[in-house]
C-alpha positions, 0 to 999 in steps of 0.5 A: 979880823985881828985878835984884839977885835975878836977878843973884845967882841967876845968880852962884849958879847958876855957883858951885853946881857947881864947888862940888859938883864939888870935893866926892867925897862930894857935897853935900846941898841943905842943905849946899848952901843953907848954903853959898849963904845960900838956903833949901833949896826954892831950891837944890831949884829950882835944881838942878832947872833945872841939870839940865834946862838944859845949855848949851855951857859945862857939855858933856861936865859929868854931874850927878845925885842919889843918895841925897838927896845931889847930884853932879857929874863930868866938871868938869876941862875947866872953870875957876873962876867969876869 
């Protein structure tokens, strides 16, 4: 993977979540993809990892599916990405 893939993917995956978060109704992966310029499998790929991986910074953070649509709580204690 070249570096400005890596870069991007990292700054989307930081974006991604306060993105959800600021929504009540969640967002689908479609949404989601628009939002980001990326296809649909990625953003699949991506919150799949989100999910698995939840480093220091995202503690006390709940993220989830229902229904075809992705959500996130529990986000107050955490700023803006950079």
């Amino acid at each position: 993977m070249r570096r400005e893939g890596v870069v991007n993917g990292r700054g989307r995956l930081l974006a991604v979540v306060p993105w959800i978060a600021a929504r009540p109704d969640g967002a689908s992966p479609a949404e989601i993809a628009a939002q980001f310029d990326v296809s649909t499998a990625r953003v699949e790929k991506d919150l799949r990892l989100l999910v698995e991986v939840e480093p220091v910074a995202m503690s006390n953070v709940l993220m989830y599916e229902e229904d075809g649509r992705w959500y996130v709580d529990g986000l107050t204690h955490l700023g803006r990405p950079l």
